[in-house]
N, C-alpha and C positions, 0 to 999 in steps of 0.2 A: 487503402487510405480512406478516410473519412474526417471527417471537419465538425469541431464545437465551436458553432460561432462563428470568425472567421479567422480558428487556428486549426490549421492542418496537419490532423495526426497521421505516422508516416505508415501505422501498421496497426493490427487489430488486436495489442496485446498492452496492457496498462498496469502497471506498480500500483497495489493498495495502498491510501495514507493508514500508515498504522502507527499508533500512538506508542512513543519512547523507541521508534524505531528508521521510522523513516526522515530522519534527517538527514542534511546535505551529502554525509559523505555516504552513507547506505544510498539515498538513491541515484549517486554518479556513478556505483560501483554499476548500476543495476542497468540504468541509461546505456553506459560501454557495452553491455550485453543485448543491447538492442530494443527494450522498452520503448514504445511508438508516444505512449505520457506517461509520467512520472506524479504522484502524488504526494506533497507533503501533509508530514503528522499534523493533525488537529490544532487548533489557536485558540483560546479561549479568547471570546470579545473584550472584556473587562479587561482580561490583564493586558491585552495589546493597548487600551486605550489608558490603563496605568501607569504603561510605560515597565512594566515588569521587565526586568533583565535577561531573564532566562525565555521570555516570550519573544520580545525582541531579535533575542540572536538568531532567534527558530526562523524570522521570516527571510534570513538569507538563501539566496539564492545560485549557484554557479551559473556563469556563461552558458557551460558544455550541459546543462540539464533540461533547455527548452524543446521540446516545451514544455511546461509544469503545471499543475492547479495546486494552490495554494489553500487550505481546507480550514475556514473557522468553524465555530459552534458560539451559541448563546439560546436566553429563554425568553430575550424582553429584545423589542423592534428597534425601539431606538439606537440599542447600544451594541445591536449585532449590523444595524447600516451604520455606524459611525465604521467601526471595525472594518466593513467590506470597505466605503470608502479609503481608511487610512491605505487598505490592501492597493484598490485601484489606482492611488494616487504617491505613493510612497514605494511599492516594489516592484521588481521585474519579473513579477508572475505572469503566465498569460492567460491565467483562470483562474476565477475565486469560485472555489464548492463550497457548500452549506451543508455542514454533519446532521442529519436527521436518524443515525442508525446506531449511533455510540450508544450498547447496553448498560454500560458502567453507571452504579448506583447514584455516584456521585454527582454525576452528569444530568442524569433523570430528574435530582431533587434541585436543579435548578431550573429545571422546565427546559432542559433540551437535549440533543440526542433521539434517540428513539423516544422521547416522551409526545414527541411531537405525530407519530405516527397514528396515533389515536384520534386527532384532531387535523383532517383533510381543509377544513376552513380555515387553523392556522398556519397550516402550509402556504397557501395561497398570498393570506395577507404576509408571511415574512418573506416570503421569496420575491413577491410584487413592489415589497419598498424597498429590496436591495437592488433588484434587479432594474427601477427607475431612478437607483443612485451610483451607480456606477456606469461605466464602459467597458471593463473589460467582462467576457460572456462569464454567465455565471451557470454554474450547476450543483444540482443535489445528489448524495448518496445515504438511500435509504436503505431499510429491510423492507423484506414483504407485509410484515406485520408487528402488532405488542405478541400478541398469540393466538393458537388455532382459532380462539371465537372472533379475535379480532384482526382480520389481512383484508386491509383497505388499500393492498397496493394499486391497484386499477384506480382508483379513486382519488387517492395522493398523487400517483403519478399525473394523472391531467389534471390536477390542480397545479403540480408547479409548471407543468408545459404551459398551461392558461396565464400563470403569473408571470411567464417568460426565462424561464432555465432552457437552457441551452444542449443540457443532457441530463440523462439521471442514469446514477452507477445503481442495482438492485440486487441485494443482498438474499441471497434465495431462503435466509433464516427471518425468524421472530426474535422480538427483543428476549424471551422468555427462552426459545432454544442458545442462546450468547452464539459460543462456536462452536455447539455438539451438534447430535445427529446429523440430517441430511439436508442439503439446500434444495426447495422446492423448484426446482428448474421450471416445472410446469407453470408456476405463478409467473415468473420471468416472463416466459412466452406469452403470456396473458398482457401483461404491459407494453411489450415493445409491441405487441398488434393493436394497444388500444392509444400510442401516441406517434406524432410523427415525430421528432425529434431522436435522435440516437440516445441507445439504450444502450450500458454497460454492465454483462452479466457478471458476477459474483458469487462464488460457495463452490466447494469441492472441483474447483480445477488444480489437480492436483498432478500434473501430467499433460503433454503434448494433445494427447490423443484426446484426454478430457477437453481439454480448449476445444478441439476441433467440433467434438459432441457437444458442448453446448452450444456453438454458435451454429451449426445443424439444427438440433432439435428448438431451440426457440429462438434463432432468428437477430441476434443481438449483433449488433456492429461492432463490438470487441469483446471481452474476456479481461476481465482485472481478474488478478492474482497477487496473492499477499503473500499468506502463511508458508506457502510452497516455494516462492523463495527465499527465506530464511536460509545464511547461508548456502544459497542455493541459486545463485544468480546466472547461472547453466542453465537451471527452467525456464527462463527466460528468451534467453537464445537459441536452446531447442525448442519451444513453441512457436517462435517467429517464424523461423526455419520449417519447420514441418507444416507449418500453417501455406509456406506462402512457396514450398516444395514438393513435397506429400515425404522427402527425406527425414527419417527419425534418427539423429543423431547419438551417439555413444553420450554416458554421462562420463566427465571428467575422473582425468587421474589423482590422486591425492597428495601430490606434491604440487597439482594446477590447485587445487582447492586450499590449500595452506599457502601459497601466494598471493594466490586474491584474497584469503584471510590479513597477509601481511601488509598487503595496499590500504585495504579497509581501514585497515587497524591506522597505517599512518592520515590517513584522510580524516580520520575520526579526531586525531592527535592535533591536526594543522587544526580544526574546526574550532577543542576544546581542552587542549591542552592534555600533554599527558598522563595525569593524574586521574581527570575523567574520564580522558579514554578508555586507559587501560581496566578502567572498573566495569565500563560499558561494553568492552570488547568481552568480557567472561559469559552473557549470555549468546553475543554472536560465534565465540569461538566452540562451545556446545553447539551448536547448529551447522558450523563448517565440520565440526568432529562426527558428527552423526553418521553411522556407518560404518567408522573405522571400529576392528575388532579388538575391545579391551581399554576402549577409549576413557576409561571413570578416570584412570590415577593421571591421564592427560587433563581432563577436564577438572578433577578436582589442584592441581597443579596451576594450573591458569588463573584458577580461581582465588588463586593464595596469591597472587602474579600481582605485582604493583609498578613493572617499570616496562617498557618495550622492549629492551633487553630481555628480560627474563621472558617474555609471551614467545619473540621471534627462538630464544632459544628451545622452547617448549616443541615449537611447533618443526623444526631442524631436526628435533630428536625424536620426533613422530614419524618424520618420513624418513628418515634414516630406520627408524624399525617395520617399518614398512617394506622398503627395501631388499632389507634381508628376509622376511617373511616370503615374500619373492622368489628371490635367488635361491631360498633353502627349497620353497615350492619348485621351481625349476629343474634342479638339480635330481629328485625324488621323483622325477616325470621321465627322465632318462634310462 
């Protein structure tokens, strides 16, 4: 257990806010699996304070997901503290994060995201006027850098501990690596020894074991994990577990995985109706298929898929051949 602020996380393993992905019903799927916080996708300031319809919806919340951080971005002070404001005073989050690591171009040409990594003095002052405008604890997740000439993460990081964040999530890449090669663990360890506030390590934990190696080798009070559970919210629950057992649990059968495919899928549908759902469930059902052998004409099938009917069918008749692949293996063992 460790604490941002004064909310108490129950374990040392954290859901990444990842954009188009971690909404409410992705991260309750993730929460059941054990997740100690749960991050939601990104906010833009402007459109929250436009009243955008599709920004809006985004800042709901479940009961059963606290406790959560709620994660905006903006490039100008005024209207990324109105934003955290509307956060602190209008929803049941129980922490507002500040996007400082989003590579996306689009992001950049609005002066935020990782644009901001460049400029340790403007860290300071925007984290400083959020963090004098609200109550509830606020934190940043950064990268280490723009790129190799430029990892000001030691620098950034105690500018926002100075401004008053609460934590900083640190992404062991540069805005320049996006999400190739290797996350610089060693810069990680360089920050959490240069602030006292908890540190949340980030990049290539990809695995139990991994979790457990970075919080070894550089000392971080949890492990956020994104990519790795994509369709893969197992990860989750075998990292807690081996973390907090030394036990390494089995990865799941594939008729548990096209279950909790079918949960998702309905929680996705209660959230935003079936129509959106079922379009958004095509790239999580690739990510629960991952694995299975011969899986294209499942996945290209899905992707033709327009009603829940025809998904839950798809996926019935995946493990039904599944099954038999099985029992024909068994039978040839004899």
């Amino acid at each position: 257990m460790f604490k941002i602020g004064n909310i108490e996380i129950s374990n040392r393993v954290v859901l990444a806010p990842m954009a188009g992905v971690s909404n409410a019903a992705f991260r309750l799927t993730v929460k059941e699996f054990g997740a100690g916080l749960v991050c939601a996708e990104m906010i833009s300031d402007k459109a929250l304070l436009a009243g955008n319809d599709r920004t809006m919806k985004m800042l709901y919340v479940d009961e059963n997901e606290h406790p959560l951080s709620l994660q905006i971005f903006g490039g100008e002070k005024d209207t990324l503290v109105e934003a955290a404001k509307y956060v602190d005073q209008n929803t049941n989050a129980d922490i507002i994060d500040i996007n400082m690591g989003c590579p996306v171009s689009k992001i950049i040409r609005c002066e935020a995201g990782a644009k901001w990594l460049l400029n340790p003095d403007k860290i300071y002052e925007m984290v400083k006027a959020v963090t004098d405008n609200v109550s509830k604890p606020v934190t940043v997740k950064m990268r280490i850098g723009w790129d190799d000439e430029h990892i000001y993460a030691v620098e950034n990081a105690k500018m926002a501990e100075r401004a008053g964040a609460a934590a900083i999530s640190m992404h062991g890449r540069t805005r320049v690596q996006m999400y190739e090669g290797e996350a610089n663990w060693d810069v990680i360890r360089q920050v959490k020894e240069a602030v006292d506030i908890p540190v949340i390590g980030n990049g290539d934990v990809t695995s139990p074991e991994l979790a457990r190696a970075m919080l070894e080798e550089t000392g971080v009070d949890a492990v956020m994990i994104g990519r790795a559970a994509l369709g893969n919210p197992w990860m989750i629950y075998r990292t807690v577990h081996y973390l907090e057992t030394g036990e390494l649990i089995d990865e799941p059968d594939f008729e548990s995985k096209m279950e909790v495919m079918k949960l998702h899928m309905d929680r996705l549908i209660d959230l935003k109706g079936e129509k959106i759902a079922v379009m958004e469930m095509r790239k999580h059902a690739s990510w629960y298929l991952k694995g299975l052998k011969g899986n294209g004409d499942a996945r290209k099938a899905i992707n033709q898929a327009v009603t829940r009917e025809e998904v839950i069918k798809i996926a019935d008749e995946c493990i039904r051949e599944v099954k038999e692949r099985q029992e024909e293996s068994a039978v040839q063992k004899i």
